[in-house]
C-alpha positions as CSV (number, residue, x, y, z in Angstrom):
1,X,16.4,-1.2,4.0
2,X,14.1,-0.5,6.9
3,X,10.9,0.3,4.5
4,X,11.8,-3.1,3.5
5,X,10.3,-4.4,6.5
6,X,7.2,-2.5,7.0
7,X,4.3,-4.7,5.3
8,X,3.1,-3.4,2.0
9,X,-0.2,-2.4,3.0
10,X,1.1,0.1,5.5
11,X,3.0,1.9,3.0
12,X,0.5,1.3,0.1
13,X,-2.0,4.2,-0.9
14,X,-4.9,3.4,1.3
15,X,-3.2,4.1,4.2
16,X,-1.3,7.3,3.1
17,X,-4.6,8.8,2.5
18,X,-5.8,8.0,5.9
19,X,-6.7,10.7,8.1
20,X,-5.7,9.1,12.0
21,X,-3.4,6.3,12.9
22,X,-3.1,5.3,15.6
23,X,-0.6,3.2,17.6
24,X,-0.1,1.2,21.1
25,X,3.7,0.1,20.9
26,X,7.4,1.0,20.8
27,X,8.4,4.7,20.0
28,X,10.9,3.0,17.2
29,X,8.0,1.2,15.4
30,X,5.9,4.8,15.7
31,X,8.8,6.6,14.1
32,X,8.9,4.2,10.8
33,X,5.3,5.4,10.8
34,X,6.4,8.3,11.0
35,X,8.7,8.2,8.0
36,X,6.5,5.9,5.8
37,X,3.0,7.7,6.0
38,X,1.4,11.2,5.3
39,X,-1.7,10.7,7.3
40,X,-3.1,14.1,9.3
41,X,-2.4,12.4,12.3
42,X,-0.5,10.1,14.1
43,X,-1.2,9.4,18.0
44,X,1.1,7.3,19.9
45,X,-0.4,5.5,22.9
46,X,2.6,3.7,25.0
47,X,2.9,7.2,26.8
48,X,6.4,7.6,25.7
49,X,6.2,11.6,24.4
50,X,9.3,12.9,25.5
51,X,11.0,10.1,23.5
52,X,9.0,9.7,20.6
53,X,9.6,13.9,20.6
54,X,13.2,13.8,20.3
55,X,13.0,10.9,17.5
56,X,11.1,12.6,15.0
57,X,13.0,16.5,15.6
58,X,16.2,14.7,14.9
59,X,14.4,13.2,11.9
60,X,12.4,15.8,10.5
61,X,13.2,16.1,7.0
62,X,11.8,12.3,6.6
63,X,8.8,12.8,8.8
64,X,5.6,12.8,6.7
65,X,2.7,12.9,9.6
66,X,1.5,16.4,9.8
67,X,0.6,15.2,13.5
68,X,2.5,13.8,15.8
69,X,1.7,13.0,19.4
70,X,2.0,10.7,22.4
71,X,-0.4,9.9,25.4
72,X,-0.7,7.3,27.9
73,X,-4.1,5.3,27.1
74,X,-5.3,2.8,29.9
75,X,-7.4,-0.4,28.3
76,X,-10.5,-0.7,30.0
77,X,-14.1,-1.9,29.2
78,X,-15.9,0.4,30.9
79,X,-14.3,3.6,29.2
80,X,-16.2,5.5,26.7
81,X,-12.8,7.1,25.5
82,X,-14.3,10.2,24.7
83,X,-12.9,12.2,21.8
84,X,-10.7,9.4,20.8
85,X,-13.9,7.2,20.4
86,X,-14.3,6.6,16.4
87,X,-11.9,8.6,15.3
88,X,-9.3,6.0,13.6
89,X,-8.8,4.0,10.4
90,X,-6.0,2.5,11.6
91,X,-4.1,1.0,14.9
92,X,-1.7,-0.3,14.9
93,X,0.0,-2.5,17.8
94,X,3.0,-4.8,18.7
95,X,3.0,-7.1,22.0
96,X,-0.1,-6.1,23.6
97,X,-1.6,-9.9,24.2
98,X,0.9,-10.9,26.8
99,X,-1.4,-10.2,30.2
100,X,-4.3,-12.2,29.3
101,X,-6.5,-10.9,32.2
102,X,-6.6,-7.2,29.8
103,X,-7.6,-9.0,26.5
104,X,-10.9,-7.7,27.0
105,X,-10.2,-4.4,27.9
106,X,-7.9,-4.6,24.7
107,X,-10.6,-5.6,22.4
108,X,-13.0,-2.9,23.6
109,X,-10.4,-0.2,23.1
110,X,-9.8,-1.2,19.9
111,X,-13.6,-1.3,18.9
112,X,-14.4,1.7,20.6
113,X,-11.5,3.6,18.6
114,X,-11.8,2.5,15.5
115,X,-14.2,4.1,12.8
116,X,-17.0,2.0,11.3
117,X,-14.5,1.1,8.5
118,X,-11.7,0.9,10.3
119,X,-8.5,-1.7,10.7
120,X,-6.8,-2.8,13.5
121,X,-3.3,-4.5,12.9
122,X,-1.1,-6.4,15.6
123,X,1.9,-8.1,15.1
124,X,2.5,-10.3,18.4
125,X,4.2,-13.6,18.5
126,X,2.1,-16.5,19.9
127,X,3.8,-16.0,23.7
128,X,2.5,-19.5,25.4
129,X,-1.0,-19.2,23.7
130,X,-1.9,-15.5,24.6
131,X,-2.2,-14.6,21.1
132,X,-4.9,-16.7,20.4
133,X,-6.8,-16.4,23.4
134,X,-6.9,-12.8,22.4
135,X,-8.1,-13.8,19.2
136,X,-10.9,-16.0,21.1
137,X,-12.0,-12.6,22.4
138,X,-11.5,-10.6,19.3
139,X,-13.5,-13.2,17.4
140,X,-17.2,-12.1,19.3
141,X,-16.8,-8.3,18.1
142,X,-14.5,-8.6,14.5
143,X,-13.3,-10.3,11.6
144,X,-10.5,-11.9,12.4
145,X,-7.0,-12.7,10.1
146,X,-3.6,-14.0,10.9
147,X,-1.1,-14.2,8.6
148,X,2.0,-15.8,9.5
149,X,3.9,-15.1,6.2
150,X,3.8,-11.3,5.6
151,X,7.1,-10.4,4.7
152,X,9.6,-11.6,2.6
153,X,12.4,-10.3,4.4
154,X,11.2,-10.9,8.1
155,X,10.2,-14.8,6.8
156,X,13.8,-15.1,5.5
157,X,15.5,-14.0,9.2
158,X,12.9,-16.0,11.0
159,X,13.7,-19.2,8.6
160,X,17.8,-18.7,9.1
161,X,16.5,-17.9,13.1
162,X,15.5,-21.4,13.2
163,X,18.0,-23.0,11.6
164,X,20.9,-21.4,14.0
165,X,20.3,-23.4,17.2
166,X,23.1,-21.4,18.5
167,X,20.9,-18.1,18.5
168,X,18.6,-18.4,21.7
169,X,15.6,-18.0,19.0
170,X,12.2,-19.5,20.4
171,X,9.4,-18.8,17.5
172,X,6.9,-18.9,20.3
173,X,8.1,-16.1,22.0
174,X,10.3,-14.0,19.0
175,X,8.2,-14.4,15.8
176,X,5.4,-11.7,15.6
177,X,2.9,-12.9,13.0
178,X,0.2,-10.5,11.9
179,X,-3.3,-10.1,12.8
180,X,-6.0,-7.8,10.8
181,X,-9.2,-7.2,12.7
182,X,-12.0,-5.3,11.7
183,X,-15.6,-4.6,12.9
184,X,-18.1,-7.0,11.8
């Protein structure tokens, strides 16, 4: 079930044959990566090693990255990001728009890390607006998408979400829609 739920172009050939991914969000998310791709590599940026560690040892035999690892990456616009700089065809991040006064620092990570031909993919919900005031930012540097219907399955919990009044569910805060950017 859980493949399921990852979009189609993550497990789809173009990615498998990628050489870097890279991602900024939950050590969960990383270890569906994990499981669902052969790239080379596979760097995890929320700092969370020790965890993400213990996740894929006690899930070896589905672990397809030949490299796993885990660092703690600070967003800011005047960092050159040395080797890192380039070196990606894909990140991939989940709730990073939140603290507005970073978007900028956000969007010059992700242009500094990505290769020429790169893709960055987010999947944030719209959180009070932040999401597209990111994408205000984004806009001067990439090509911008946002799809809001990605997924079969997550669109059928989020429509049955809505329905139940009794389940807390706010779409502005719980629905992550999905956001493509890459280099102009």
């Amino acid at each position: 079930m859980l493949p399921r739920l990852v979009p189609d172009f993550v497990l789809g050939s173009s990615l498998m044959q990628r050489d870097c991914l890279l991602s900024i969000m939950t050590v969960v998310t990383v270890s569906v990566l994990c499981a669902t791709t052969a790239s080379r590599e596979l760097l995890d940026l929320s700092g969370h090693l020790s965890d993400l560690e213990h996740i894929t040892s006690s899930n070896a035999d589905v672990t397809q990255a030949a490299s796993i690892s885990s660092r703690l990456l600070l967003w800011d616009k005047t960092c050159a990001y040395g080797e890192l700089a380039g070196r990606f065809d894909f990140l991939i991040c989940a709730d990073c728009f939140f603290f507005s006064e970073f978007h900028d620092d956000l969007a010059h990570v992700v242009q500094t890390l990505l290769k020429p031909t790169g893709k960055a993919i987010f999947f944030a919900p719209q959180r009070s607006g932040t999401l597209d005031r990111f994408l205000e930012v984004a806009r001067k540097t990439f090509q911008v998408q946002s799809i809001m219907q990605y997924n079969d399955v997550v669109n059928e919990q989020h429509m049955k979400a809505i329905k139940d009044e009794s389940s807390g569910y706010c779409e502005d805060l719980h629905y992550p829609q999905l956001v493509e950017l890459t280099l102009k």
